[in-house]
DOZA-241768 format. One record per residue (C-alpha): x negated, y, z. Coordinates in pm, 1 decimal, padded with zeros to 6 digits. Layout:
// DOZA-241768
[pt [X; Y; Z]],
...
// end
This chain:
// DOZA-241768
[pt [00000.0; 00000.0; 00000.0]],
[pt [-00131.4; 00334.8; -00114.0]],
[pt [-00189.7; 00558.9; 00195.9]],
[pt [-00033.1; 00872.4; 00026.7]],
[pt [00260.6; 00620.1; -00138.0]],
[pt [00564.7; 00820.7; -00273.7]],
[pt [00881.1; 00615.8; -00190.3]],
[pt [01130.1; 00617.8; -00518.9]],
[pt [01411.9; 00384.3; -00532.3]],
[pt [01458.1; 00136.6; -00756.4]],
[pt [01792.6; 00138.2; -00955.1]],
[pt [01941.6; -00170.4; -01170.4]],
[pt [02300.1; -00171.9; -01336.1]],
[pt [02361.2; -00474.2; -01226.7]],
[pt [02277.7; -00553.7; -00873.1]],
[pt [02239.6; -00354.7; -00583.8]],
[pt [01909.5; -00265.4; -00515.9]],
[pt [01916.6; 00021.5; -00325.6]],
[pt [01758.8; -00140.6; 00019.7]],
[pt [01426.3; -00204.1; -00235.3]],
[pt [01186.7; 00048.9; -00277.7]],
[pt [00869.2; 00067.3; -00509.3]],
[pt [00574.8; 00209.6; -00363.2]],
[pt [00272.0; 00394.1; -00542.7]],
[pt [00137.4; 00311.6; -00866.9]],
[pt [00105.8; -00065.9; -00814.2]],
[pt [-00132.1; -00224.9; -01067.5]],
[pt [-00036.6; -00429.9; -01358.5]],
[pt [00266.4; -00325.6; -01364.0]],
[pt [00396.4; -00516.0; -01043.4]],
[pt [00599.7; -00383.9; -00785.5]],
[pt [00630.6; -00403.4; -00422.4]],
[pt [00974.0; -00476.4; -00291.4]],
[pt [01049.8; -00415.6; 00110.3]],
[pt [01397.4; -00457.3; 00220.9]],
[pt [01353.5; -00167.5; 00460.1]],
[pt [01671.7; -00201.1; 00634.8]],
[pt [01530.4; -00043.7; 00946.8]],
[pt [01397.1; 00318.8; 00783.6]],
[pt [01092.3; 00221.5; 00999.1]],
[pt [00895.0; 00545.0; 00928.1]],
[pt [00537.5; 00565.4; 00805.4]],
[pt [00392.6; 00677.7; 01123.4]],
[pt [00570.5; 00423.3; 01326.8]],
[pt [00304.9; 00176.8; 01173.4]],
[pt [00103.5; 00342.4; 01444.8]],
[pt [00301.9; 00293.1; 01710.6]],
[pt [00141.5; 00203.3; 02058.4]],
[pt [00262.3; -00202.3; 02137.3]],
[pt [00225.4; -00262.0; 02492.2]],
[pt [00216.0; -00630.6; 02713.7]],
[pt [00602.2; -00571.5; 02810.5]],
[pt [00712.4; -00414.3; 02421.7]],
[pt [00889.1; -00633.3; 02178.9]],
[pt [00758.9; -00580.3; 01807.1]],
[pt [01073.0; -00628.7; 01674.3]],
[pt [01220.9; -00308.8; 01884.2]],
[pt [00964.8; -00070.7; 01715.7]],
[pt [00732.7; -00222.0; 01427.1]],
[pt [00896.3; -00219.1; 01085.6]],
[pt [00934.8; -00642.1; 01047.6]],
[pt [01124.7; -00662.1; 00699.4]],
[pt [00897.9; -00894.4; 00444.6]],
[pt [00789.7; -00781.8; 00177.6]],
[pt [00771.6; -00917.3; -00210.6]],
[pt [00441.6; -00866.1; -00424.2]],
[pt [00667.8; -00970.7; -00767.9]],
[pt [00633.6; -00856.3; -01142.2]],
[pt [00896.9; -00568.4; -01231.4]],
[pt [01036.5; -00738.4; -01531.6]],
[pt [00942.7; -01120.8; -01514.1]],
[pt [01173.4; -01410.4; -01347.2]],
[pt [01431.7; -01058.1; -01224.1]],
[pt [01680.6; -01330.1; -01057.3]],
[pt [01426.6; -01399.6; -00823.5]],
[pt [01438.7; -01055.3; -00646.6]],
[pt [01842.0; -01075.7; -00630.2]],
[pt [01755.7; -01397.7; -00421.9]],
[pt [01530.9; -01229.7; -00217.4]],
[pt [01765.3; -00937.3; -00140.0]],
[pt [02020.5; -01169.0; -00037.8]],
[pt [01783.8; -01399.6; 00162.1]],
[pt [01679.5; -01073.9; 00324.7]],
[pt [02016.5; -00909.2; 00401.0]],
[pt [02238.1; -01177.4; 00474.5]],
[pt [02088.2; -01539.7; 00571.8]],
[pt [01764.5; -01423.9; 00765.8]],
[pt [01991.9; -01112.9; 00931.9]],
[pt [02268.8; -01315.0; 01009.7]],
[pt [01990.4; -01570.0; 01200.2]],
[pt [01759.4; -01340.4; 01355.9]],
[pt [02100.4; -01168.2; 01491.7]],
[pt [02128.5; -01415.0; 01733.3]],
[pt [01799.2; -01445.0; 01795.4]],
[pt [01715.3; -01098.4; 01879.7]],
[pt [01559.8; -00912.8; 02195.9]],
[pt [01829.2; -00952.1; 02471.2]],
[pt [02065.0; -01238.8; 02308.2]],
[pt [01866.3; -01573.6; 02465.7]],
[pt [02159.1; -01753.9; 02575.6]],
[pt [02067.9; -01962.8; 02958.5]],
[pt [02456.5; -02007.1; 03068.9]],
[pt [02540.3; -02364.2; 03037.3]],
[pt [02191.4; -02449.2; 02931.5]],
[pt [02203.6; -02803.7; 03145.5]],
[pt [02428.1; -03144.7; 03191.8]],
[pt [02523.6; -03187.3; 03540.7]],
[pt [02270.1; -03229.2; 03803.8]],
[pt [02260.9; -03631.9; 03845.6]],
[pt [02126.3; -03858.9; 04208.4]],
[pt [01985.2; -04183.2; 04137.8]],
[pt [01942.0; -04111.5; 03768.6]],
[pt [01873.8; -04291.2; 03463.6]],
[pt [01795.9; -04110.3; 03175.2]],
[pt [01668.0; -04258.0; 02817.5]],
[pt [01515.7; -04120.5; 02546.0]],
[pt [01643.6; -04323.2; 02240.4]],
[pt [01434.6; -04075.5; 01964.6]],
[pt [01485.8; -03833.1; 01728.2]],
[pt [01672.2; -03864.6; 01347.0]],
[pt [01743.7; -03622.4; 01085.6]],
[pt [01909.5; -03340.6; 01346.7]],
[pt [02018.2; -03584.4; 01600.8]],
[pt [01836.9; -03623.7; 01904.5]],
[pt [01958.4; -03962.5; 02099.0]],
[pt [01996.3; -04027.0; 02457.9]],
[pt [02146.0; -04181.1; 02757.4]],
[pt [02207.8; -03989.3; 03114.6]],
[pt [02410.0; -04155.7; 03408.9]],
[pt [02380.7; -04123.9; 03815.2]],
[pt [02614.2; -03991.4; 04049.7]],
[pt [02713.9; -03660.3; 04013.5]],
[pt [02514.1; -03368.2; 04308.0]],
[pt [02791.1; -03137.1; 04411.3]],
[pt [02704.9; -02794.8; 04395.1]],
[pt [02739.8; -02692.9; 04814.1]],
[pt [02493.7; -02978.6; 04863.8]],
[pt [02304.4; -03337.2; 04789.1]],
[pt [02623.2; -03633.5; 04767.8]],
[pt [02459.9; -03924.5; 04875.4]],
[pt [02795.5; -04139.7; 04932.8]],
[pt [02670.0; -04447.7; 04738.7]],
[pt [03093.9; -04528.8; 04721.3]],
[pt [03093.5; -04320.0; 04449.3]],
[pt [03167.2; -04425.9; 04096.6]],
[pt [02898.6; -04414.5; 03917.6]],
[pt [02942.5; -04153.9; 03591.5]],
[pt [02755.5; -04222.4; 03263.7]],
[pt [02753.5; -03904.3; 03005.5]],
[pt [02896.6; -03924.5; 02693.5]],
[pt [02941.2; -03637.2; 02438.4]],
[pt [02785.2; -03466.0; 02180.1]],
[pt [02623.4; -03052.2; 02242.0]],
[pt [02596.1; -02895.1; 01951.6]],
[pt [02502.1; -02522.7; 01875.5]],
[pt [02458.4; -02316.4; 01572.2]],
[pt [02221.2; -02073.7; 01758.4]],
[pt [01996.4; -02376.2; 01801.1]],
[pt [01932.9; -02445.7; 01459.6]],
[pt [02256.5; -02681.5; 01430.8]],
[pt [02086.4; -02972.2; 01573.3]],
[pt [02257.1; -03208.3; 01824.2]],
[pt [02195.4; -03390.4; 02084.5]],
[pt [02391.2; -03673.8; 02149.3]],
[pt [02445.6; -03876.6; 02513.6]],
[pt [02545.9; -04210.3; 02444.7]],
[pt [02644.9; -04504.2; 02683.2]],
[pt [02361.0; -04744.6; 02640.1]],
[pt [02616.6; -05006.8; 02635.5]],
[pt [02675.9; -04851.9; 02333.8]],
[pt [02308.7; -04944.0; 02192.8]],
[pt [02303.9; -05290.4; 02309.9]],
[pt [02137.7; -05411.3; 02014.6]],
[pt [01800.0; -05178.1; 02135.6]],
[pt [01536.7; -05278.7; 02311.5]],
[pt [01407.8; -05047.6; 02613.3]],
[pt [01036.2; -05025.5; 02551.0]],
[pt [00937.8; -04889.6; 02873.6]],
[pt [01033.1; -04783.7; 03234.1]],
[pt [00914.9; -04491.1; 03423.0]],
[pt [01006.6; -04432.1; 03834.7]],
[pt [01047.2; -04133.8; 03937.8]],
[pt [00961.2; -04125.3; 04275.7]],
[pt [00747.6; -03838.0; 04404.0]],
[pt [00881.7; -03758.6; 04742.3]],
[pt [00738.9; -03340.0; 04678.4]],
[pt [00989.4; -03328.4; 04363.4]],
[pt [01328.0; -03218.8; 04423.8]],
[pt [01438.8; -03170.0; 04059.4]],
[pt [01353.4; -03261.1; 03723.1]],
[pt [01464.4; -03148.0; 03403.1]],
[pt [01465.9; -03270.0; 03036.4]],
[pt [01349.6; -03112.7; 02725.2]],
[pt [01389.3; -03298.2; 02399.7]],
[pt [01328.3; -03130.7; 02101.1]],
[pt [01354.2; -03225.0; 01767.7]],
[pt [01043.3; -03366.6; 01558.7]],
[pt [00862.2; -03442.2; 01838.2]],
[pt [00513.1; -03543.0; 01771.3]],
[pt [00439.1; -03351.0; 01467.3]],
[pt [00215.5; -03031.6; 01560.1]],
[pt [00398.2; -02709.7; 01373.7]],
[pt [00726.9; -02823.2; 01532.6]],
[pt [00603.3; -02836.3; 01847.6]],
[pt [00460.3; -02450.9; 01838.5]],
[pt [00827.6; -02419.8; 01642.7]],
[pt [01046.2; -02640.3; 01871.5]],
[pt [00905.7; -02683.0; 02223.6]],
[pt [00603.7; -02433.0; 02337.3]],
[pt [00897.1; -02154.4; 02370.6]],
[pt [01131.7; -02368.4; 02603.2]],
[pt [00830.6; -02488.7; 02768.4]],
[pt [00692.5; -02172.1; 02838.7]],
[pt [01049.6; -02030.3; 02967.1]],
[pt [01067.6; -02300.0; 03232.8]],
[pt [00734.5; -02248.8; 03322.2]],
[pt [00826.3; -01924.9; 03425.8]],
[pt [01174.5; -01982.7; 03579.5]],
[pt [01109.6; -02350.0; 03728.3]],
[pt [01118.5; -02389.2; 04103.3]],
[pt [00826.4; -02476.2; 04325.3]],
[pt [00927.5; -02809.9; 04375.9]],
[pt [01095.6; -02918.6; 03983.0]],
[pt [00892.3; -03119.1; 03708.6]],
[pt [00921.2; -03092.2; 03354.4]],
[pt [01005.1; -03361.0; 03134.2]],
[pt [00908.3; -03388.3; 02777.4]],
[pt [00894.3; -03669.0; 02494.6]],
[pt [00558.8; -03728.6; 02386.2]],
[pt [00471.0; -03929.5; 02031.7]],
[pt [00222.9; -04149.5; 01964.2]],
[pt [00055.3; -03932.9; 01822.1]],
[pt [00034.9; -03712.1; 02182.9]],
[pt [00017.6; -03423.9; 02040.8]],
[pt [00209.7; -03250.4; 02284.8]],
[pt [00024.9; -03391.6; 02599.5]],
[pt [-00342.4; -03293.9; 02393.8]],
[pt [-00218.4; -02939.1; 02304.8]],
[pt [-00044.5; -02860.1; 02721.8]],
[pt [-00331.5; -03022.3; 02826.8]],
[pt [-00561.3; -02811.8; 02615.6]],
[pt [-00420.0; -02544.4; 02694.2]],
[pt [-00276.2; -02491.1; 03025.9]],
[pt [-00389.7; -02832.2; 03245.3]],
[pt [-00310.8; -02715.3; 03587.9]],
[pt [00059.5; -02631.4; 03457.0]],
[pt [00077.7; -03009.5; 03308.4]],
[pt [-00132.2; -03144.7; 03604.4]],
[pt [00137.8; -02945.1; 03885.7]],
[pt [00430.2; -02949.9; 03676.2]],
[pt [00504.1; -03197.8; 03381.7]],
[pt [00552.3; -03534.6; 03307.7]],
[pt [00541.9; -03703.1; 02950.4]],
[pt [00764.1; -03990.5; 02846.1]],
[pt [00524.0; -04157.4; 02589.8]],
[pt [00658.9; -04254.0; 02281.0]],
[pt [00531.4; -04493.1; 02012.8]],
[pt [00810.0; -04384.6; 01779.7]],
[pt [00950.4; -04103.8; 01786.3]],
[pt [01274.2; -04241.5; 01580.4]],
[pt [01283.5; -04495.5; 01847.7]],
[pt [01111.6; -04446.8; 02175.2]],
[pt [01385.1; -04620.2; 02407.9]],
[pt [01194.8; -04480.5; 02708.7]],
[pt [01376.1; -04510.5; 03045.0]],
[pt [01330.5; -04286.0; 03340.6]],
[pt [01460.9; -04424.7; 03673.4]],
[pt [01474.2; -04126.2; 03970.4]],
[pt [01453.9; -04355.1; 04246.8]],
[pt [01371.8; -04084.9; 04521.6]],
[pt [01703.6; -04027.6; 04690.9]],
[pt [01703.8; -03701.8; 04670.1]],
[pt [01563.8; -03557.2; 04343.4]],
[pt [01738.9; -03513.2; 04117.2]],
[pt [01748.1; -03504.3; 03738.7]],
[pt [01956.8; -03290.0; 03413.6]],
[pt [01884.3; -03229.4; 03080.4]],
[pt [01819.7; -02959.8; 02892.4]],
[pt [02108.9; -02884.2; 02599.1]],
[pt [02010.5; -02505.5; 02432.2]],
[pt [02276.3; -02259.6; 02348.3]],
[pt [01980.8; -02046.7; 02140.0]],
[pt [01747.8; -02201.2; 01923.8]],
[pt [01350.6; -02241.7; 02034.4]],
[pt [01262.2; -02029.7; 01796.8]],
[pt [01442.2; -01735.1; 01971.7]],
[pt [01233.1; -01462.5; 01939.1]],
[pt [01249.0; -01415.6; 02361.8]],
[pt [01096.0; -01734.6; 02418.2]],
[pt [00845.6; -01688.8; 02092.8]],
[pt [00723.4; -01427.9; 02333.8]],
[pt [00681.2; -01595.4; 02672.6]],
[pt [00504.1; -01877.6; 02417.9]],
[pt [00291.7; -01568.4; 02306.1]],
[pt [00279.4; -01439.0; 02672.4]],
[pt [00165.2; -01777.0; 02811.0]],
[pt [-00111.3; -01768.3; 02580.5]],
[pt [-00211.1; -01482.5; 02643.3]],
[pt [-00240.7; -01531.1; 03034.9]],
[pt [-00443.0; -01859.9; 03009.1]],
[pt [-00604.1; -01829.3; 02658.0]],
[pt [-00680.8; -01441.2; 02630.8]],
[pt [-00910.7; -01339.7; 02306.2]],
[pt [-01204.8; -01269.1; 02321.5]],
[pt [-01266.3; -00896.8; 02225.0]],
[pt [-01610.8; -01021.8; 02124.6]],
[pt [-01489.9; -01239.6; 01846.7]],
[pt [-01537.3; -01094.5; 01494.4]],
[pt [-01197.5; -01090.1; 01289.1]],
[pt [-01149.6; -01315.2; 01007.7]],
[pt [-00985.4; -01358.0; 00718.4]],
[pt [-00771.7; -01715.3; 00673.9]],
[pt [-00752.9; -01888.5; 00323.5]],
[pt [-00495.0; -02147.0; 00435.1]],
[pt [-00546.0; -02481.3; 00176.9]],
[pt [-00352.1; -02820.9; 00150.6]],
[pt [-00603.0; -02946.6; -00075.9]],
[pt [-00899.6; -03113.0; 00119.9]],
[pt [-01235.3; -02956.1; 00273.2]],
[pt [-01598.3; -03122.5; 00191.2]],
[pt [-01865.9; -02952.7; 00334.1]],
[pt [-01666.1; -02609.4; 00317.0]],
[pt [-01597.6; -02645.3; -00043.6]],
[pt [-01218.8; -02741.3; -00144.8]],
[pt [-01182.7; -03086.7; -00319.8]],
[pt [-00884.8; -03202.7; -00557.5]],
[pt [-00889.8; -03514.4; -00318.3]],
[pt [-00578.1; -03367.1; -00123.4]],
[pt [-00450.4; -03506.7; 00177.3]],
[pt [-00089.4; -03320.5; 00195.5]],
[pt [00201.3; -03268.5; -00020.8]],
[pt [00223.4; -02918.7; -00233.9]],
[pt [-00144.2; -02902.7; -00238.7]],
[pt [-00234.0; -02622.0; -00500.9]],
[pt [-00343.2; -02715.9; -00846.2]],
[pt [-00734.3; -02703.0; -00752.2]],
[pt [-00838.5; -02528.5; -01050.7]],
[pt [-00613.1; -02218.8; -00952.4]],
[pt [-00670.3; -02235.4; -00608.7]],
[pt [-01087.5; -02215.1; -00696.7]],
[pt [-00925.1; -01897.4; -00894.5]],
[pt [-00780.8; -01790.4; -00564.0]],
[pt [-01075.8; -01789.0; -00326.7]],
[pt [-01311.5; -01628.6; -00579.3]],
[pt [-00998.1; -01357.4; -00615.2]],
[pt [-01022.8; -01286.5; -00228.5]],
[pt [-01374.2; -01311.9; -00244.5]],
[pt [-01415.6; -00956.5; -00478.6]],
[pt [-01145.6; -00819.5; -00293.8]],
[pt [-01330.8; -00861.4; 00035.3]],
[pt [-01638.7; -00672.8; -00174.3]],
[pt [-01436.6; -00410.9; -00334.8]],
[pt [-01256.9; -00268.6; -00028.7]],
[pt [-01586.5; -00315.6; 00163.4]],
[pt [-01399.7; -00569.7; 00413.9]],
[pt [-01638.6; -00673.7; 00705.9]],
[pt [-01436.3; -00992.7; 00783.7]],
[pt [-01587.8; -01314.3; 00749.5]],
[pt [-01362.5; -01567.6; 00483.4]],
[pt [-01283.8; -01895.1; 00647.8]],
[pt [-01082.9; -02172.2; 00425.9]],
[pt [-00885.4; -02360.5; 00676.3]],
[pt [-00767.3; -02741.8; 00609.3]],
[pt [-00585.4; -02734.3; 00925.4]],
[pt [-00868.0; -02983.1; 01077.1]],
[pt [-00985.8; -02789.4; 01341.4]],
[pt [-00951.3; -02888.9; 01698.6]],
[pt [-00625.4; -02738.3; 01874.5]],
[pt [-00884.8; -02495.8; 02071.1]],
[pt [-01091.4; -02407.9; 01720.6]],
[pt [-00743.8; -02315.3; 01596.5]],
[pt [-00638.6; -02126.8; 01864.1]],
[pt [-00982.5; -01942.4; 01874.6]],
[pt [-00950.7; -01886.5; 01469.2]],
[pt [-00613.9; -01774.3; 01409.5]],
[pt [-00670.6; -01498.4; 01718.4]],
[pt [-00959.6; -01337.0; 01527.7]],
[pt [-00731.2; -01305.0; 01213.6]],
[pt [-00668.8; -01027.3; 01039.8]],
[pt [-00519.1; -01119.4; 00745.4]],
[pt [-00396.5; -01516.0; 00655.6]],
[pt [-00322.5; -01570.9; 00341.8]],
[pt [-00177.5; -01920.0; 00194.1]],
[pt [00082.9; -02178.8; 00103.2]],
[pt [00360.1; -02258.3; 00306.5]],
[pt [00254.9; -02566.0; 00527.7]],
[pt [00206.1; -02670.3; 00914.4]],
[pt [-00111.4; -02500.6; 00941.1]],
[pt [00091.1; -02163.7; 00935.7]],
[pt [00216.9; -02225.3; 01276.1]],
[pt [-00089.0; -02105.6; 01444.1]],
[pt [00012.7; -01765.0; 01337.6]],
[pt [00196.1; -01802.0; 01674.7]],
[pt [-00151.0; -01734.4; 01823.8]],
[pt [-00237.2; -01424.2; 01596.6]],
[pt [-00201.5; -01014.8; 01689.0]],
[pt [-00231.7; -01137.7; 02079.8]],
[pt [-00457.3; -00822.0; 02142.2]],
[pt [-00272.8; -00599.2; 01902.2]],
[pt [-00249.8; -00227.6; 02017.8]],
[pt [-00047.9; -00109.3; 01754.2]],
[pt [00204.7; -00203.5; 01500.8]],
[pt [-00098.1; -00106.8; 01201.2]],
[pt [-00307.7; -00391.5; 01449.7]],
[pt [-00074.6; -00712.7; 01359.0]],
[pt [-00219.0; -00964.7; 01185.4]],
[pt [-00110.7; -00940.5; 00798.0]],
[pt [00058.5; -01252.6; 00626.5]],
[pt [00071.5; -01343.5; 00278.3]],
[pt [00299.7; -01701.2; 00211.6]],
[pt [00349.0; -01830.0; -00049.6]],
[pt [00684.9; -01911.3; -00073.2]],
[pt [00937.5; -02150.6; -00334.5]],
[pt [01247.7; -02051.3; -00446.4]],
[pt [01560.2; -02219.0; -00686.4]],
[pt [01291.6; -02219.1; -00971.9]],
[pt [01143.1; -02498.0; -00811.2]],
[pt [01371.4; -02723.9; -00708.8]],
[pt [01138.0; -03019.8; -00662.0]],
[pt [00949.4; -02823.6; -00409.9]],
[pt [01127.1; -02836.2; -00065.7]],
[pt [01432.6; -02836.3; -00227.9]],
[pt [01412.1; -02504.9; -00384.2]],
[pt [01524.0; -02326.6; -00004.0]],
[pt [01452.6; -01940.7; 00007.5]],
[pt [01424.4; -01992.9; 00379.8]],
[pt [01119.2; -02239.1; 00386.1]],
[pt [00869.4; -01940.8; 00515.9]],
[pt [00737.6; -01906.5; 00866.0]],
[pt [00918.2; -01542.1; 00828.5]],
[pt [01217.4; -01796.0; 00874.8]],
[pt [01126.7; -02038.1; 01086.6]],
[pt [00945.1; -01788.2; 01356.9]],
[pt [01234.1; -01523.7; 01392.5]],
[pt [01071.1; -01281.6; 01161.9]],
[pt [00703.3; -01327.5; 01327.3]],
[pt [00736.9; -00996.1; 01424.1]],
[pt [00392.2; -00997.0; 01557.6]],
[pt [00308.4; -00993.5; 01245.7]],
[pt [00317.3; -00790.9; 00919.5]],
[pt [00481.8; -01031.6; 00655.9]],
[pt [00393.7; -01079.7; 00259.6]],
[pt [00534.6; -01297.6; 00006.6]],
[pt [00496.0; -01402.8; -00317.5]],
[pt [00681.1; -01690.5; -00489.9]],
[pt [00541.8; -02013.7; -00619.0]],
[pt [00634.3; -02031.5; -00976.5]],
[pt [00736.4; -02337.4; -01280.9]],
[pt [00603.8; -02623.9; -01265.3]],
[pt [00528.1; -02626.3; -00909.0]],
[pt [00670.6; -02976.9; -00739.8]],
[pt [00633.1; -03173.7; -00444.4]],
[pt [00308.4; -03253.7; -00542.2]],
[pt [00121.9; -02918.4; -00670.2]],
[pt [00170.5; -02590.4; -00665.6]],
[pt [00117.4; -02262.2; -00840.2]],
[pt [00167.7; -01911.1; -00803.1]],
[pt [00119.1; -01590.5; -01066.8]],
[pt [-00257.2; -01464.4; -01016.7]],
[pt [-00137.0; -01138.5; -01088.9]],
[pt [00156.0; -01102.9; -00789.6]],
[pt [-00191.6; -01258.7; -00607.9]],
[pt [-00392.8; -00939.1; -00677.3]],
[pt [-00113.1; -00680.4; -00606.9]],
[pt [-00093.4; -00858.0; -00281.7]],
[pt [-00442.4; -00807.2; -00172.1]],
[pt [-00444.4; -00515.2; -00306.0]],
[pt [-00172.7; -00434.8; -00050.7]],
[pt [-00330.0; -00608.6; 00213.4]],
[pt [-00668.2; -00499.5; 00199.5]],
[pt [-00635.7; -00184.3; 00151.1]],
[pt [-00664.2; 00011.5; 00490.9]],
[pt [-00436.0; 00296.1; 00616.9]],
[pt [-00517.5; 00568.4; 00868.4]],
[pt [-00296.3; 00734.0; 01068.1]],
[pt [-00389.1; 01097.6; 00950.4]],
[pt [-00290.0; 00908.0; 00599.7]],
[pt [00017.4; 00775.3; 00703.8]],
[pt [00151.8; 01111.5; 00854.7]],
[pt [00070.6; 01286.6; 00569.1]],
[pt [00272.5; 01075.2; 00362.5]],
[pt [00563.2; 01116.5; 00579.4]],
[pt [00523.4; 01490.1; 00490.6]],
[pt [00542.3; 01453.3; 00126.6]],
[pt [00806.0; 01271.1; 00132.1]],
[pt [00983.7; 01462.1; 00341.7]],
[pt [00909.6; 01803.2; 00124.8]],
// end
């Protein structure tokens, strides 16, 4: 973005595009397209962020589209309407002030059995029976009939997925895989969290780290957390990693060795404790708990103000001795001859705007810590749509200022490319992290004949995006463009 950019509005006869706006005198004939919905002015892009200040309540955190003026024009109606209605209709309900904790638990149960039957499509499984802890006090009347739940909680703030308590009578034809007791006589409470896709490392920064980090803050002194943990333990490795005298004080992890069926049982035997499960009314990726995640970080995990910034070349083709190979390991991997193309492109850019970041390509191999360490010192990350994305929950943690975020650029599909994920407008961390408003977010499309298997994107959206990004703005700059525009 040109620091002395003159705003003019873009006008077509037959679509509204009046929330666009084109800005400078874009190379190549592309455009820059910013559904600015907010009127965010320039010099708020300077605005001080502070530990208790939301982004989203003062940064400008609308995406923006790096597309050609005249090529594939469809493709910027479905933006617009991605923009305005699907993502604001979403974020909505997931804004500052709307997490939803009423009815955010089953009943409290004594003598509990709870068990984790696994996770399918957007159905997570599971049994929960006891007898029933009235609320003036601990029933321990072992008279009492004995009450086994059965019903299905469903929410459309929580991403629509369900989670279903079943009598295990029902399931007869399962095998329980293992037991747990429950019998620490310093617990008085545990609590539940399954999410969904447990076991697979971007959901759990998408799906679990906020929940986790809410109870964290709101448990009592003497309650345990309980979460399902795969086979592949990712979530035990990246708590542990992160915060172990939380997971040493505070958790416990029913192990999985499939996640579609883990058939874990729990037995509270303490007479006591006692034992509910969590059933959200807002979605984990709430942009609340995104920021006790963020918060939680920050507390254990600070940056180090040492570390140089870098910028992030985010591949899905494979690394061999730093250099990218066509022997990919992932799906959507970029067609390698483009993405060589790609590097080299970010390369002279670096040069030409006399950058002083170092260029890291990242595989998405690192250790949990490396990543944690790498996507803190970035600057600007840059790449396709994949898992390795989800760090950018970890980036702009020291930002002072909306102009400090980290800046995005994803590459995104869209209905011309139906084979890859489906074609869905919303498959973009933008999406799936509540706009990332930590963050200042770029897109361009993927474009024909990207598939499930590679990818491509127009090389010359590519350099109108770094253009944008590298380019750096001052705030004497900014004001003055405020000025012209105004006069």
């Amino acid at each position: 973005m040109g620091a002395a950019s003159i705003l003019f509005v873009l006008l077509a006869t037959s679509f509204n595009f009046s929330n666009y706006c084109v800005e400078g005198q874009p190379e190549n004939g592309l455009i820059y397209l910013n559904s600015e919905n907010k009127h965010v002015h320039e010099h708020e892009y300077f605005t001080e962020l502070g530990p208790k200040s939301h982004p989203d309540l003062i940064c400008d955190t609308y995406p923006t589209l790096h597309a050609h003026k005249n090529e594939r024009p469809n493709l910027l109606k479905d933006y617009l309407t991605m923009s305005n209605h699907r993502y604001t209709e979403y974020h909505e309900v997931s804004a500052p002030g709307t997490l939803r904790t009423e009815n955010m638990f089953t009943k409290s149960f004594l003598n509990a059995e709870y068990i984790y039957w696994g996770f399918g499509a957007t159905v997570i499984t599971q049994s929960l029976s006891g007898y029933p802890a009235i609320e003036t006090g601990i029933e321990t009347d072992a008279e009492r009939e004995r009450e086994v739940l059965q019903y299905v909680h469903t929410s459309y703030r929580s991403n629509r997925y369900k989670w279903n308590f079943v009598d295990p009578q029902d399931l007869n034809d399962q095998v329980i895989k293992l037991t747990t007791v429950l019998n620490d006589p310093d617990v008085e409470e545990y609590i539940v969290y399954a999410g969904n896709s447990v076991g697979l490392y971007q959901h759990f920064l998408m799906d679990h780290i906020g929940y986790i980090a809410y109870f964290r803050k709101t448990m009592g002194p003497k309650t345990k957390l309980i979460i399902p943990d795969a086979a592949s333990q990712v979530s035990s490795q990246i708590l542990k990693s992160l915060d172990p005298k939380f997971v040493q004080d505070k958790m416990v992890f029913l192990q999985c060795f499939s996640f579609h069926n883990c058939n874990h049982r729990l037995i509270v035997e303490h007479p006591t404790a006692t034992l509910k499960v969590v059933t959200p009314q807002s979605t984990a990726r709430h942009s609340e708990l995104l920021q006790m995640a963020r918060d939680w970080v920050r507390e254990v995990r600070p940056p180090n103000p040492n570390s140089p910034k870098k910028i992030i070349y985010y591949t899905r083709n494979s690394l061999k001795d730093g250099m990218i190979t066509s022997l990919n390991k992932h799906t959507r991997a970029m067609d390698i001859n483009q993405e060589l193309v790609i590097v080299r492109t970010i390369r002279r850019k670096i040069m030409r705007y006399h950058r002083s970041e170092e260029l890291v390509i990242f595989d998405g191999s690192m250790s949990f810590d490396e990543q944690v360490e790498l996507f803190q010192s970035a600057s600007i990350v840059i790449g396709a749509h994949g898992g390795g994305l989800a760090n950018l929950i970890f980036s702009s943690l020291d930002a002072k200022s909306c102009a400090d975020r980290t800046k995005v650029l994803e590459f995104k599909t869209n209905y011309l490319c139906p084979d890859l994920q489906f074609g869905r407008s919303s498959t973009t961390f933008y999406f799936l992290f509540t706009k990332a408003s930590w963050t200042e977010f770029h897109h361009i499309h993927y474009i024909p004949p990207s598939d499930g298997k590679t990818t491509y994107i127009d090389t010359d959206e590519l350099n109108s995006a770094l253009n944008s990004l590298m380019s750096e703005r001052t705030e004497t700059n900014a004001l003055r463009a405020v000025r012209d525009d105004i006069h």
